[in-house]
C-alpha beads as a LAMMPS data file, in Angstrom:
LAMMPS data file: protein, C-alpha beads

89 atoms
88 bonds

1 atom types
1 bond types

-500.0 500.0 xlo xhi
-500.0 500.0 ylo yhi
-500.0 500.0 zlo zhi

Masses

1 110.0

Atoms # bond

1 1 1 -0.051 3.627 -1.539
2 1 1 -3.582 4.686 -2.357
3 1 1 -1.891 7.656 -4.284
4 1 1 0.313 5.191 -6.282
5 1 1 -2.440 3.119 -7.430
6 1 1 -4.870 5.384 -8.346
7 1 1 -1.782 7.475 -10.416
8 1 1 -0.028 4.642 -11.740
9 1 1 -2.501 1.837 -11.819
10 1 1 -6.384 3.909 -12.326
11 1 1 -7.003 1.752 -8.980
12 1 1 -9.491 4.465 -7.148
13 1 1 -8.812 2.909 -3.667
14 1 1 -9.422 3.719 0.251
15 1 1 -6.425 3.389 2.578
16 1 1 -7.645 -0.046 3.629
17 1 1 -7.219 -1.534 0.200
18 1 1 -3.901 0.678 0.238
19 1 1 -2.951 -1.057 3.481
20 1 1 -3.442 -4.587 1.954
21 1 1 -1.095 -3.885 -1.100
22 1 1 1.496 -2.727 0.978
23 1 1 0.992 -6.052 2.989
24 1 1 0.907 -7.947 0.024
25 1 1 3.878 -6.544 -1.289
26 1 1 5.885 -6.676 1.982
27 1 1 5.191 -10.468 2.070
28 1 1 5.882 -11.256 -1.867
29 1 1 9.554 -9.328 -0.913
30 1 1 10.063 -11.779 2.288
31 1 1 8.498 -14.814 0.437
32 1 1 10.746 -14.576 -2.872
33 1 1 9.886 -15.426 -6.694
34 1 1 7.711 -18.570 -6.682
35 1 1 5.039 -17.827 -4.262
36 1 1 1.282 -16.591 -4.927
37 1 1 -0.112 -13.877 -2.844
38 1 1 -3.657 -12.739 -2.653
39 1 1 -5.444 -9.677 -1.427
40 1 1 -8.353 -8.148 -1.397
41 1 1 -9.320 -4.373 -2.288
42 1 1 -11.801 -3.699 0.511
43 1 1 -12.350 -0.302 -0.017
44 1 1 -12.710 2.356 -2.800
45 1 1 -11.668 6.345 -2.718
46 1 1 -14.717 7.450 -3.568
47 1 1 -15.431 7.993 0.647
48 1 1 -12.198 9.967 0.930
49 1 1 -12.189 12.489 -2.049
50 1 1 -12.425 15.018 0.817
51 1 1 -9.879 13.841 3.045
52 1 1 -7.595 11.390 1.902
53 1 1 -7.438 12.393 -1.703
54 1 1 -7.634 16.219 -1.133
55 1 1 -3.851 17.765 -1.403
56 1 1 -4.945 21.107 0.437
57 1 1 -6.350 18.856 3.583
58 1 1 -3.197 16.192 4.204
59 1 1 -1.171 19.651 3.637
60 1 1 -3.487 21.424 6.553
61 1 1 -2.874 18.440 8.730
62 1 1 0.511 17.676 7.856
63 1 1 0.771 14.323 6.237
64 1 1 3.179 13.737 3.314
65 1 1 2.206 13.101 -0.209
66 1 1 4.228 9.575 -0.609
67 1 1 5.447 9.740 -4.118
68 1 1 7.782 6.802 -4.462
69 1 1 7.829 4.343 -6.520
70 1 1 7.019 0.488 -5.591
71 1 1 10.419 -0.047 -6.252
72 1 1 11.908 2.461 -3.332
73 1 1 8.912 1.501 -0.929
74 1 1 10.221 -1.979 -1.285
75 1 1 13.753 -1.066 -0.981
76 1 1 13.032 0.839 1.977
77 1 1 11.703 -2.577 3.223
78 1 1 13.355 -4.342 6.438
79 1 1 12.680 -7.639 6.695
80 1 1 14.177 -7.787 10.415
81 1 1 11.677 -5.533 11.421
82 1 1 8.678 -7.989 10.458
83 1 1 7.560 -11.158 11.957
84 1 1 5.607 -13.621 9.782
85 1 1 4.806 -17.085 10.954
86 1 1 3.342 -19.037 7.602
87 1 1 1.647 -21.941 8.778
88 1 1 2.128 -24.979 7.025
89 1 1 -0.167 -26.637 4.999

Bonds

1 1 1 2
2 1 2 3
3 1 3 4
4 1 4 5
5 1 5 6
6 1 6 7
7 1 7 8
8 1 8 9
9 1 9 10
10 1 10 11
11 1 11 12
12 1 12 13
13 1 13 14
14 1 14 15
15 1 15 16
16 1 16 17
17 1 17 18
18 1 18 19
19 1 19 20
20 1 20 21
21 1 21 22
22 1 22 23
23 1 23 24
24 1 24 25
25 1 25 26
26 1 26 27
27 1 27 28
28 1 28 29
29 1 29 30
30 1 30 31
31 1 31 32
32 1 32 33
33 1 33 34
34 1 34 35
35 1 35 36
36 1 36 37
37 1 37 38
38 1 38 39
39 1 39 40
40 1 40 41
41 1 41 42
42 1 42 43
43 1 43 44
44 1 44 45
45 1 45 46
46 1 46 47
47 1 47 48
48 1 48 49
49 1 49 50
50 1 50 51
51 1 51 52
52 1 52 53
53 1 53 54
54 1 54 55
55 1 55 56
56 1 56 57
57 1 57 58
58 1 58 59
59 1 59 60
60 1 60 61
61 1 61 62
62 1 62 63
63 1 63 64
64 1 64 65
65 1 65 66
66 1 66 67
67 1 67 68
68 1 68 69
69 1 69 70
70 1 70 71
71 1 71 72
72 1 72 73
73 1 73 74
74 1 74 75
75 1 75 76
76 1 76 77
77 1 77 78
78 1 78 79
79 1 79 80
80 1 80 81
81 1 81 82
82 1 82 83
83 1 83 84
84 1 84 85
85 1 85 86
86 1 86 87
87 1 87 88
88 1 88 89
């Protein structure tokens, strides 16, 4: 996801703040239109230029380059796989 945004959004990100949009977005698809979700970008890229963001090293060490769209990520999504309790307010 930290790919994705930085391509498709200029968001220079760490995997943490990756990690949270993918959260974020997991829960928006469970919660439906109407909700508000907030998250917070704890990290930036700039600590992983040499390891997260370097093609040649996730190549070395065998990690895929994810280069789907938010759209398949979310499709890709299975809710019964997830469990969310929401507490009430």
């Amino acid at each position: 996801m930290a790919h994705y945004l930085l391509k498709h959004e200029s968001l220079f990100v760490g995997p943490s703040a990756g990690l949270n949009v993918v959260g974020a977005l997991w829960l928006a698809k469970l919660l439906g239109p109407g909700h508000t979700i907030v998250t917070v970008l704890c990290d930036g890229g700039g600590n992983y230029r040499s390891k997260c963001f370097n093609p040649q090293w996730l190549t070395d060490v065998k990690i895929p380059i994810e280069k789907k769209t938010v759209q398949q990520f979310l499709d890709a999504f299975d809710e019964s796989k997830i469990k969310i309790q929401i507490p009430a307010h």
